[in-house]
C-alpha positions in Angstrom: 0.0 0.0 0.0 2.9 2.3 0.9 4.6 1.7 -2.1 1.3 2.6 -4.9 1.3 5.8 -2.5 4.8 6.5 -3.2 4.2 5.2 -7.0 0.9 8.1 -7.2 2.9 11.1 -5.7 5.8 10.6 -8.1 3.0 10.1 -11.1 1.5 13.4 -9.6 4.6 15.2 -9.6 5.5 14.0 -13.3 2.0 15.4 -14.2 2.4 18.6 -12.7 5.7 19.1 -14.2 4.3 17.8 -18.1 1.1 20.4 -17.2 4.1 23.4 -16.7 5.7 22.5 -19.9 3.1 21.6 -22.2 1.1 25.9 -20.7 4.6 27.3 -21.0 5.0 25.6 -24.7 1.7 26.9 -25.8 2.2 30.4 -24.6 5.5 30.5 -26.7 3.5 28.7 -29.7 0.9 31.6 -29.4 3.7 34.4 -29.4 5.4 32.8 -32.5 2.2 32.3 -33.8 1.3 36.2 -33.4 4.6 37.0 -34.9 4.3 35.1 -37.5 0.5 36.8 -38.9 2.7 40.1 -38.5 5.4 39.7 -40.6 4.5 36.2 -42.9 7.8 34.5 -40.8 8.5 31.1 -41.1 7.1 29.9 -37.3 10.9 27.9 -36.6 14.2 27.5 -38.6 15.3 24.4 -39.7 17.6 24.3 -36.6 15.0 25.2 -34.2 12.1 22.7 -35.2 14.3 19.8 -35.4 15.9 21.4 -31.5 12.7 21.3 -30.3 11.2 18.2 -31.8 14.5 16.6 -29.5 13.6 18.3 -26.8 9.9 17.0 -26.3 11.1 13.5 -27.5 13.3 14.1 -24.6 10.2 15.1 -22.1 8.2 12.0 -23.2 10.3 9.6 -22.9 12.3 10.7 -19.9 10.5 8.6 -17.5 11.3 5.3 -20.2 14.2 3.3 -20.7 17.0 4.1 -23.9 15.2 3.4 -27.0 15.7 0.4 -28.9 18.4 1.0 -31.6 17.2 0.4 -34.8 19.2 -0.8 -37.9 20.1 2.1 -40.6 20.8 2.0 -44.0 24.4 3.1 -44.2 26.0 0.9 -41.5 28.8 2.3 -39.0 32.2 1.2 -39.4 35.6 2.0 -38.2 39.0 1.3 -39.2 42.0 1.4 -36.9 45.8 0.8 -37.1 48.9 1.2 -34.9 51.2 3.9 -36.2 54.5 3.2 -34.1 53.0 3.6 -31.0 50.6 6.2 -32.1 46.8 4.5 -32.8 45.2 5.8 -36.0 41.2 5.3 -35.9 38.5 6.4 -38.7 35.1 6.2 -37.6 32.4 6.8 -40.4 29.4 5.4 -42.1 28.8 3.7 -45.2 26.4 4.5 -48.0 25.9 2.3 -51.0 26.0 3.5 -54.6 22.6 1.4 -55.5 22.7 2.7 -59.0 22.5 5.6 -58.1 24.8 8.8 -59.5 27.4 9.4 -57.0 29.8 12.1 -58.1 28.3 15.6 -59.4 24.6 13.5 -58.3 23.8 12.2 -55.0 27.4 14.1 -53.7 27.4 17.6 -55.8 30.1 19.5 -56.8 31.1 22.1 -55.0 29.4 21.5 -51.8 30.5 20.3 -48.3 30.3 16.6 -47.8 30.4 14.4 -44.4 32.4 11.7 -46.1 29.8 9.2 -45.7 26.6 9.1 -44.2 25.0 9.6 -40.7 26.8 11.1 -38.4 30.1 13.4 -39.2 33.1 10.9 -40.1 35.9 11.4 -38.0 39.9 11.1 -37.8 41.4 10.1 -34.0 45.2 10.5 -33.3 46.4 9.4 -29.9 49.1 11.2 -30.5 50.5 14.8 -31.9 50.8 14.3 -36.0 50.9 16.0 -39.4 48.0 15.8 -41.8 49.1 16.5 -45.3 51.9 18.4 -43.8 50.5 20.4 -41.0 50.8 19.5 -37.5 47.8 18.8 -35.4 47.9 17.7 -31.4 46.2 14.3 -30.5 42.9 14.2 -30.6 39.6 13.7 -32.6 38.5 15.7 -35.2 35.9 15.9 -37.6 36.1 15.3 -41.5 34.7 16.7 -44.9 35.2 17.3 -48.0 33.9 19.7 -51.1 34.5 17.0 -53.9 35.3 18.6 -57.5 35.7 16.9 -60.8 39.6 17.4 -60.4 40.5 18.6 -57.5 39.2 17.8 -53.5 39.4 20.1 -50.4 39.5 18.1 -47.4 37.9 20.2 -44.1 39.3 19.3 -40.3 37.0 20.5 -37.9 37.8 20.6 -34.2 33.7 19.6 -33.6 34.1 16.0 -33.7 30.4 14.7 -32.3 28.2 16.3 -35.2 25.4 15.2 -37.6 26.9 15.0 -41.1 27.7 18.7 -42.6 24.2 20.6 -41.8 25.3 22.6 -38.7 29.5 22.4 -39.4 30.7 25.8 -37.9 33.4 27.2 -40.4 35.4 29.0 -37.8 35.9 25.4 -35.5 37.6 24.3 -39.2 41.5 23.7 -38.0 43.1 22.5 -41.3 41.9 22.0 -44.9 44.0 21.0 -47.9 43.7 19.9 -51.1 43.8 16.5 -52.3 43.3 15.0 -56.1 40.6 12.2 -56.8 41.9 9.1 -59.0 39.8 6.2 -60.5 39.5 3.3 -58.9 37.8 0.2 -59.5 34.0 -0.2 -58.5 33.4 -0.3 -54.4 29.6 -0.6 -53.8 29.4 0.2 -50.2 31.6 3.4 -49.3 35.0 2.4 -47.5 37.9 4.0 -45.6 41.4 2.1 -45.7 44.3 2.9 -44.0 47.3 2.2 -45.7 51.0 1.7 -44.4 53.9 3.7 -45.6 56.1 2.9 -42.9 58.3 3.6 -40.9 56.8 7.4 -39.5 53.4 7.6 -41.9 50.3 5.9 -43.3 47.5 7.1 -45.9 44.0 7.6 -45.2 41.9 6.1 -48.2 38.5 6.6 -49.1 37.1 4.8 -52.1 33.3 5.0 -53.3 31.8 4.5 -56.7 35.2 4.0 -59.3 36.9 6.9 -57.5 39.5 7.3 -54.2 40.7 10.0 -52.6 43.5 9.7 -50.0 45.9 11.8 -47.5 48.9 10.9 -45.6 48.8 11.0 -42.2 52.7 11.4 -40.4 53.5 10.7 -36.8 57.2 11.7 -35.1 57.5 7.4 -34.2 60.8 7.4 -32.8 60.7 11.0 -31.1 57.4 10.0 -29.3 58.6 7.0 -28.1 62.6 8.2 -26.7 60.3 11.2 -24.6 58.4 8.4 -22.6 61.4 6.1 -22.3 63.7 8.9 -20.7 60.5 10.0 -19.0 60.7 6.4 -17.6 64.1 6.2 -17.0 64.3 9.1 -14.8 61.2 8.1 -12.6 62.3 4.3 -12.2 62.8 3.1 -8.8 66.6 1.6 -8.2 65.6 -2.3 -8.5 63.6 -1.1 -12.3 65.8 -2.3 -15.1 63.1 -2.8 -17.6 63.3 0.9 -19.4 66.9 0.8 -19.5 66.8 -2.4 -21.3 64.2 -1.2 -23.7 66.3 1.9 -24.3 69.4 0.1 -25.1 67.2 -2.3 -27.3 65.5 0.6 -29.0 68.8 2.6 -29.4 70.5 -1.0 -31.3 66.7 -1.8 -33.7 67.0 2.5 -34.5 70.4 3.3 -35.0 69.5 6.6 -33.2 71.3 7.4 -29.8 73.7 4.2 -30.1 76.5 5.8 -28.3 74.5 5.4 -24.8 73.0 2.0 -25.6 76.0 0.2 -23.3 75.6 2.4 -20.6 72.0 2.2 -20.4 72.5 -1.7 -20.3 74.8 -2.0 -18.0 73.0 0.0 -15.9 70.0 -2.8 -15.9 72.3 -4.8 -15.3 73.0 -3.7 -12.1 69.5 -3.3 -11.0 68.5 -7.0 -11.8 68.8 -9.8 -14.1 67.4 -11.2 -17.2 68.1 -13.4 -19.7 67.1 -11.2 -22.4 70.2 -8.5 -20.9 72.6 -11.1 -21.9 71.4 -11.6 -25.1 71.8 -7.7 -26.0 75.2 -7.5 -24.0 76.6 -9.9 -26.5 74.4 -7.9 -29.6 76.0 -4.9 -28.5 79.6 -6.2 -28.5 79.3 -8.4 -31.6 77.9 -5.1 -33.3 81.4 -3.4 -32.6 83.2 -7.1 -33.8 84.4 -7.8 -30.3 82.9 -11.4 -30.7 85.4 -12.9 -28.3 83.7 -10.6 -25.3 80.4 -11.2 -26.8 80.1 -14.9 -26.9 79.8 -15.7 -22.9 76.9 -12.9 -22.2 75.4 -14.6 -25.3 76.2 -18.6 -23.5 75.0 -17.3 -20.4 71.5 -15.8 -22.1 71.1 -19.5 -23.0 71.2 -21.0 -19.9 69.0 -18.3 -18.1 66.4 -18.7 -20.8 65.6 -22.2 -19.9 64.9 -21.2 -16.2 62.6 -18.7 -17.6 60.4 -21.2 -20.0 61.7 -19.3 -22.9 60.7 -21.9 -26.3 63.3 -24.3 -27.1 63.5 -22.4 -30.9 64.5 -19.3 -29.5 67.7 -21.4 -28.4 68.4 -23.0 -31.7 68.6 -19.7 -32.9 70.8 -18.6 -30.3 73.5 -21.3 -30.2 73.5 -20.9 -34.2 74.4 -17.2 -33.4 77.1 -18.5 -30.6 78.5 -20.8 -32.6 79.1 -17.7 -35.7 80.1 -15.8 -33.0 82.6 -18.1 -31.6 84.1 -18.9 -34.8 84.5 -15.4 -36.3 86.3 -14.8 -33.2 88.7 -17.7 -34.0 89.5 -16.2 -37.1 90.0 -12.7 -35.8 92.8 -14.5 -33.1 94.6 -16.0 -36.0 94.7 -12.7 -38.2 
């Protein structure tokens, strides 16, 4: 009994408060209304009708649970790719050509585009990157496009969460460029690809109809990653060896900052032990040709792999190296 008491003061309340709205709506319907007889004004803008046709959709169903999501024609899609350490996601929708005239038709000329359908499609950078040569900081932005028969500008807009190109503010635009449209074999549904130009950039591809567009997308790979490991150097505590060893193994797969690789090493070496140390110890040495020194850091890595389940391949491969090592230092004894 208490709780349908409780249940009718809540549905009370929630009347009341529908009541306030729905007087307060009609009062400002019968302004607009009065206005409009005055002057022959359109009652709301475009903006404003479909504003307030969210609102009450809002103020009816507030009281409900999320709506059911309902399939739409041009399904949602992402595609995402590491770029050194940097992750590279396009988020979009995609329409379907259906017969339909794409280029200079159902996309004109001349005109902003979203780059798909639905919501605005959008570019995410986890980290700070060039865009067709200009330098952006990480983050999510918002793309489109006026297509041409020749020539493309492609719009970056710092308002990522929008609905396609109706409401794109022009001054939130942080970048456009120009990019050239090629023919391409047939794609049905719209897609983005991201494509690999390694080692620092990718491109980002969009192909619809028999034509792609595409832009390259750059990211500072090595720079990025030599601020978090002396970030990580300086903070470690004194029994933390791991980021000196992946210094010295970054510094030996680059080539960049070689001269400090040792000293880094040895100074991981002194905070604990591990297998994989050895291993580079003797890398590091044979690199120089000082295979003699090398060989027993490279024995020892061996034995200390088996302790720590390292795969019996990995030690094939290793007493291969040894025995190389061993004999190229035989040779060296003897010149």
């Amino acid at each position: 009994m208490i709780e349908e008491r409780k249940k009718e003061k809540i549905s009370m309340k929630a009347n009341r408060a529908n009541g306030a709205v729905a007087v307060a709506s009609r009062k400002a319907s019968v302004g607009r209304a009065a206005a409009f007889r005055r002057c022959g004004a359109p009652l709301f803008t475009f903006k404003e009708s479909l504003s307030l046709s969210f609102s009450l959709l809002l103020l009816s169903s507030a009281a409900l649970a999320a709506p059911v999501e309902l399939p739409r024609p041009s399904p949602a899609a992402s595609v995402s790719e590491k770029l050194g350490t940097a992750r590279v996601t396009v988020t979009y929708s995609r329409p379907a050509v259906k017969g339909r005239q794409i280029w200079g038709g159902l996309v004109p000329f001349g005109q902003v585009w979203r780059l798909g359908a639905n919501d605005a499609t959008t570019l995410e950078v986890s980290e700070a990157f060039r865009l067709a040569g200009h330098d952006l900081p990480a983050g999510t932005y918002a793309l489109f496009a006026i297509p041409g028969p020749e020539k493309w500008t492609i719009l970056v807009n710092a308002d990522a969460k929008q609905w396609g190109a109706y409401f794109r503010d022009s001054k939130k635009d942080v970048l456009s460029f120009d990019a050239t449209p090629e023919s391409a074999p047939p794609t049905e549904w719209l897609e983005f690809r991201l494509l690999p130009e390694p080692p620092k950039s990718l491109r980002v591809e969009m192909a619809w109809d028999k034509l792609r567009v595409s832009f390259p997308v750059e990211v500072d790979v090595t720079g990025i990653v030599w601020k978090k490991l002396d970030a990580a150097r300086a903070a470690a505590g004194p029994k933390e060896y791991v980021d000196f060893y992946q210094s010295a193994r970054f510094a030996r797969e680059t080539g960049e900052r070689k001269s400090e690789a040792m000293g880094w090493l040895d100074e991981g070496m002194r905070r604990g032990e591990s297998f994989w140390m050895d291993e580079l110890k003797g890398d590091l040495l044979a690199d120089d040709g000082k295979y003699a020194e090398a060989a027993p850091y490279l024995a020892k890595a061996i034995e200390g792999s088996k302790k720590a389940g390292a795969p019996e391949e990995w030690r094939d491969g290793a007493r291969k190296k040894l025995a190389e090592w061993t004999d190229r230092a035989k040779a060296a004894k003897k010149g």
